[in-house]
C-alpha positions in Angstrom: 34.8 17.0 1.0 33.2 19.4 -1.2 30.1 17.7 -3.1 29.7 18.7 -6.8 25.8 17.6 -7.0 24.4 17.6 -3.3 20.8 16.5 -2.5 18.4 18.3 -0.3 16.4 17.5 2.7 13.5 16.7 1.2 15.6 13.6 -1.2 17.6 12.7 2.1 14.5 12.0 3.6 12.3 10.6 0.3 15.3 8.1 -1.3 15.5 7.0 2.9 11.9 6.0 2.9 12.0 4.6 -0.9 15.1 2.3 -0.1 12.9 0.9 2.9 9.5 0.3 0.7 12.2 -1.3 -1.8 13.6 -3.6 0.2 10.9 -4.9 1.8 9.4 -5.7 -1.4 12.1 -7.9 -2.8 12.1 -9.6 0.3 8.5 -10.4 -0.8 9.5 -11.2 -4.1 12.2 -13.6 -3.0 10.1 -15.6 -1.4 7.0 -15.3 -3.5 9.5 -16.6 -6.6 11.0 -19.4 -4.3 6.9 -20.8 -3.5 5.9 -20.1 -7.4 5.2 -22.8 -9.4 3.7 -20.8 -12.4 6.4 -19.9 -15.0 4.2 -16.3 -16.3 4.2 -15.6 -12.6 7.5 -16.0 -11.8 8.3 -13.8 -14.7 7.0 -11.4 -13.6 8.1 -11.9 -9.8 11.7 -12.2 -11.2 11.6 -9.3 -13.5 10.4 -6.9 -10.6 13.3 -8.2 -8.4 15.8 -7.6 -10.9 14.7 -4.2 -11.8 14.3 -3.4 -8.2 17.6 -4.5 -7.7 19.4 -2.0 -9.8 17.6 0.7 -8.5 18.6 -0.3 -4.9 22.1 0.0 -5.6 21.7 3.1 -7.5 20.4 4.7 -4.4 23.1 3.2 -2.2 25.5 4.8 -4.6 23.6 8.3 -4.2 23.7 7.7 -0.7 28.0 6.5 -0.6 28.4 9.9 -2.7 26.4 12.6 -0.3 28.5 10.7 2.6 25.5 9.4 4.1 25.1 6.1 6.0 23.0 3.2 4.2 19.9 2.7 5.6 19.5 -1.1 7.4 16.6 -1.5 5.9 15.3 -5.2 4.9 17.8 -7.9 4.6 17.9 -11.8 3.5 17.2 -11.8 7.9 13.6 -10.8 7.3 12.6 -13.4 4.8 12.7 -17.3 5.5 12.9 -18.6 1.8 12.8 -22.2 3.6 9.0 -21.6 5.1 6.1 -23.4 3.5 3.6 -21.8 1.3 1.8 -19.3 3.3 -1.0 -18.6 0.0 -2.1 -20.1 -2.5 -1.5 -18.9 -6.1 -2.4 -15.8 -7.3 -2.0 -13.8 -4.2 1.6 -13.0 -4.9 0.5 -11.4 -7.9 -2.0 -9.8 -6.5 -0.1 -8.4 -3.9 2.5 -6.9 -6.3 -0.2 -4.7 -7.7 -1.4 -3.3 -4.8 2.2 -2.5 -3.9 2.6 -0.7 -7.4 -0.6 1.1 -6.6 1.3 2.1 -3.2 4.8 2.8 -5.0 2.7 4.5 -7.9 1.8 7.2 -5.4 5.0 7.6 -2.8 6.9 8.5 -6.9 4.6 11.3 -7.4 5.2 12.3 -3.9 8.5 12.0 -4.3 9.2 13.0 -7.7 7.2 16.3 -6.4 10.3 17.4 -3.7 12.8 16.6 -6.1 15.2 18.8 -7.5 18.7 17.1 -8.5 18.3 15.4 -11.9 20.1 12.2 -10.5 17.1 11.8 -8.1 14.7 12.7 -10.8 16.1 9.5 -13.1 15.7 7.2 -10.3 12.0 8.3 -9.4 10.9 8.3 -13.2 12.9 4.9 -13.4 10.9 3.6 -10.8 8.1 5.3 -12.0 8.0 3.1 -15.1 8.7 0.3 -13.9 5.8 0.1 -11.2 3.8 1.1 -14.3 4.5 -1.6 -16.3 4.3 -4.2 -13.2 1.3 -3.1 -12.7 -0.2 -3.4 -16.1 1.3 -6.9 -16.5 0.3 -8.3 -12.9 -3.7 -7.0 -13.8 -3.5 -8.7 -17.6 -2.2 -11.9 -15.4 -5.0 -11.7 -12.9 -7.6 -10.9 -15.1 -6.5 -13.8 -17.7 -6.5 -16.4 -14.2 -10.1 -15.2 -13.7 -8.2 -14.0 -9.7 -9.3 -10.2 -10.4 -13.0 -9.0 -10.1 -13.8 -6.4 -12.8 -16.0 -3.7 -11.2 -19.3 -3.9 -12.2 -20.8 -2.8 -15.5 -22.7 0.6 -16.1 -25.1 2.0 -18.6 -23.2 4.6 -21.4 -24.2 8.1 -20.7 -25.7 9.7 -23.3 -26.6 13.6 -22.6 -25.1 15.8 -20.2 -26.1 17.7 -17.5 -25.4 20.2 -14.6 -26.1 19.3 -10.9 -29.5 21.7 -10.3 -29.8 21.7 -6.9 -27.5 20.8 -3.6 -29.9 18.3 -3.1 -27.9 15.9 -4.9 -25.1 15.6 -2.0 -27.7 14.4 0.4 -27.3 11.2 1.6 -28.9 11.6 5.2 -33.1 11.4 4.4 -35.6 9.8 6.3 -38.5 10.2 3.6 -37.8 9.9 -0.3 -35.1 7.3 -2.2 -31.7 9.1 -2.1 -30.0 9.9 -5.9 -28.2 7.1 -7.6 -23.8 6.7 -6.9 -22.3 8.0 -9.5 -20.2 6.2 -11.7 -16.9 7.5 -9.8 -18.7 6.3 -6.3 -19.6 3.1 -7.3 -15.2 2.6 -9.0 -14.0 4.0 -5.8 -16.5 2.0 -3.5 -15.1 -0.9 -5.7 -11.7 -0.6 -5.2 -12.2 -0.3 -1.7 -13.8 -3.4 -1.7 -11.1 -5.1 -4.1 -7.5 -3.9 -1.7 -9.3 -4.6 1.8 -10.3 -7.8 0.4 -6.7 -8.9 -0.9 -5.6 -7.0 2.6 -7.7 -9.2 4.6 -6.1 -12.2 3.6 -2.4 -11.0 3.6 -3.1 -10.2 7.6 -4.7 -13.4 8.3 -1.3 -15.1 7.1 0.6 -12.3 8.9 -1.7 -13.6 12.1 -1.5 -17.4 11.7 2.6 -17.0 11.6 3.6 -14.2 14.0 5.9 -14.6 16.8 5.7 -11.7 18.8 2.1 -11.9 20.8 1.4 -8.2 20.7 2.5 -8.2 16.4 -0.2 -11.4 16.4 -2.9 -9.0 18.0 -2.3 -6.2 16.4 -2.5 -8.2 13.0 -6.0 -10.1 14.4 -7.2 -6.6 14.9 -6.4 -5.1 11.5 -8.1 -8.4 10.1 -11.8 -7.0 12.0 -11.1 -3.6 10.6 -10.6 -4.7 7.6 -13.7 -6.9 7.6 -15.7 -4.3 8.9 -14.7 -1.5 5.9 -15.9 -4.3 3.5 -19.4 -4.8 5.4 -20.0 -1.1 5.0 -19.1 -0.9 1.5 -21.2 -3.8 0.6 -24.0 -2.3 2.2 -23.8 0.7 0.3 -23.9 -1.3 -3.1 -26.1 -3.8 -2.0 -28.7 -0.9 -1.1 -28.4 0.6 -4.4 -28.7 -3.2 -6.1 -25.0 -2.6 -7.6 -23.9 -6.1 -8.1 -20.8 -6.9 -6.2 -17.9 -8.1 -7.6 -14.5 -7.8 -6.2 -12.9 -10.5 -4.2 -9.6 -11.5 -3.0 -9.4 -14.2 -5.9 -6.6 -16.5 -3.0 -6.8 -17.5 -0.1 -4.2 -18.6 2.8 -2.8 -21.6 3.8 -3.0 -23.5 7.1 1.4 -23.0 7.5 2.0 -21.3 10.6 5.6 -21.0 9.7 6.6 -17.2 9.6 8.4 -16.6 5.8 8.8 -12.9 7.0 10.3 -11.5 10.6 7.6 -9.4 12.5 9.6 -6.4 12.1 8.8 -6.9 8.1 5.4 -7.9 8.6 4.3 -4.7 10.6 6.3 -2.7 8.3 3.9 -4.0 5.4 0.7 -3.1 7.6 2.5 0.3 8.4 2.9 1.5 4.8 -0.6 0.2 3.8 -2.3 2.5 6.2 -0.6 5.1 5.2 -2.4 4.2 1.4 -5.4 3.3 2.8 -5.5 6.8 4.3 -4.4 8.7 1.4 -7.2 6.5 -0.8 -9.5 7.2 1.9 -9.0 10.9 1.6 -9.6 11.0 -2.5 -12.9 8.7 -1.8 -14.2 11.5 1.0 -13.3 14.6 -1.3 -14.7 13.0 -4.3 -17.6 11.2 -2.7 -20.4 14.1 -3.7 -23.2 12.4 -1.4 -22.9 13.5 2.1 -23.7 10.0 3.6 -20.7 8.1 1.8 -18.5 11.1 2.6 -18.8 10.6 6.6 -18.4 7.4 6.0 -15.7 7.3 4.5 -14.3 9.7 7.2 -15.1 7.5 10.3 -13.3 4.6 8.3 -10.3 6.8 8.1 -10.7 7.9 11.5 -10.0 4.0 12.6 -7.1 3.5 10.4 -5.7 6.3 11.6 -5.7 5.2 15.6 -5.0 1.8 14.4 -1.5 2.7 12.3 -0.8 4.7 15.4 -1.0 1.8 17.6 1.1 0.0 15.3 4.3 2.4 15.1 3.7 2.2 19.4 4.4 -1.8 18.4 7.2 -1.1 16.1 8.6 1.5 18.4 8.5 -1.1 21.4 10.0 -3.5 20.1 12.9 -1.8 18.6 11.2 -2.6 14.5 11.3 1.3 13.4 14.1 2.9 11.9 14.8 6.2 12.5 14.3 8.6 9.6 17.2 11.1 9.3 16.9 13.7 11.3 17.5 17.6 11.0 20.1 19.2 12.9 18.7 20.2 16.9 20.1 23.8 16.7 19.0 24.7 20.3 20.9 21.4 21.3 23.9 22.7 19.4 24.0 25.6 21.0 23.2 24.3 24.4 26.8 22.4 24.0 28.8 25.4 23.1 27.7 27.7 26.3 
């Protein structure tokens, strides 16, 4: 067969991850809509799906045309629309937009390797549509009184250059260090805001895991999420910022599992892979020392933790393998 608009490597292995982020979402939103009792909610839940949807068959059908097998994925197995109500409301709201935030920046990523104009209509399809899910899901939130609004800031009214190098330090032992910036104190705040609403989505993930190890691993990404949030406060707190952002939901007592553990540390996979690209931005743009290597260590634990969790996934026969490029020595190991 002789294809008449083939994709390269880099969309082989970009539309393979995007079909797994997609269908683990709408196994999310499946259940989320099923527990729902808000109408605006479920709106919004139900819109997403659908639009989610189409896209998921459009890459199956890029996929059937390049000849390539469909990814397994995240089926109707993965999800147990039948379990109670694992959060109260609001969460599933505030879940979608962190998951936009997340999808938000694997399109960019994406959109970036992409060089077939089919791929390119499905990434700024997708593009738009986390976009738009993620403007309506903060209106919603903020309209609930869920979301924390980060805190409010005196207008500048001059401007000025840096003067000395002295304003990176962050490390003194005499003399008050220089105020956070206003970019400091949004990216502290957001910090604060996703390892809140991740806090709570692990606890869940703890109270209704099966596999012992999964139920571990999830009671120890619960700590290190706890502990990011101590270290952030203390930064405001010393600098009399007033802090604001909270999970706005909390979790149930169920300890029915809605999702399979293979979903579940899927989630936490894909989130520390965002937490460590956020955590990267925060360090680079972070112009006092002090938060900078902060920032870092906190990175440096995510890090060792997601690896311990694709060891899990691994183990336990969760992870999929990515396709693969052809083992040339192999090949020609074969042929001699």
């Amino acid at each position: 067969m002789i294809l008449t608009n083939p994709i390269n490597v880099s969309e082989i292995g970009s539309l393979w991850q995007t079909y797994q982020e997609k269908t683990l979402i709408m196994r999310f939103l499946e259940y989320f809509i099923e527990k729902s009792d808000d109408p605006q909610a479920r709106n919004i839940l139900g819109g997403l799906w659908e639009e989610l949807n189409f896209y998921v068959k459009e890459i199956e059908e890029v996929f059937c045309e390049q000849g390539m097998v469909k990814p397994i994925g995240f089926t109707s197995s993965d999800v147990n629309l039948e379990a109670p109500k694992l959060y109260d409301n609001g969460f599933d709201i505030m879940f979608v937009r962190i998951l936009k935030e997340v999808s938000m920046g694997l399109y960019t990523l994406s959109l970036n390797m992409t060089y077939n104009k089919q791929v390119m209509s499905i990434y700024e399809g997708l593009t738009s549509i986390s976009q738009k899910i993620y403007r309506l899901s903060t209106l919603y939130l903020l309209e609930k009184g869920i979301l924390s609004m980060p805190p409010k800031v005196t207008m500048p009214k001059n401007n000025e250059y840096i003067k000395s190098k002295k304003f990176m330090d962050g490390y003194k032992l005499i003399g008050d260090k220089r105020a956070l910036t206003d970019l400091e104190v949004g990216m502290i705040h957001h910090n604060l805001e996703t390892n809140n609403i991740g806090m709570q989505l692990i606890t869940g993930f703890a109270q209704c895991a099966s596999n012992i190890e999964a139920k571990k691993y999830f009671l120890k990404g619960k700590e290190l999420a706890k502990k990011q949030i101590k270290i952030m406060e203390e930064i405001l707190r010393e600098h009399d910022v007033q802090l604001s952002a909270t999970s706005g939901a909390t979790v149930t007592t169920s300890t029915i599992p809605p999702f399979s553990d293979k979903l579940m540390m899927h989630c936490i996979y894909i989130l520390n892979g965002f937490s460590l690209v956020g955590g990267g931005m925060g360090t680079f743009f972070s112009l006092r020392n002090d938060i900078a290597m902060k920032t870092m260590l906190i990175a440096k634990d995510i890090y060792f933790y997601a690896q311990e969790g694709i060891e899990i996934k691994i183990k336990n026969g969760w992870f999929e393998q990515p396709p693969l490029m052809e083992d040339r020595p192999q090949i020609i190991k074969k042929n001699e």
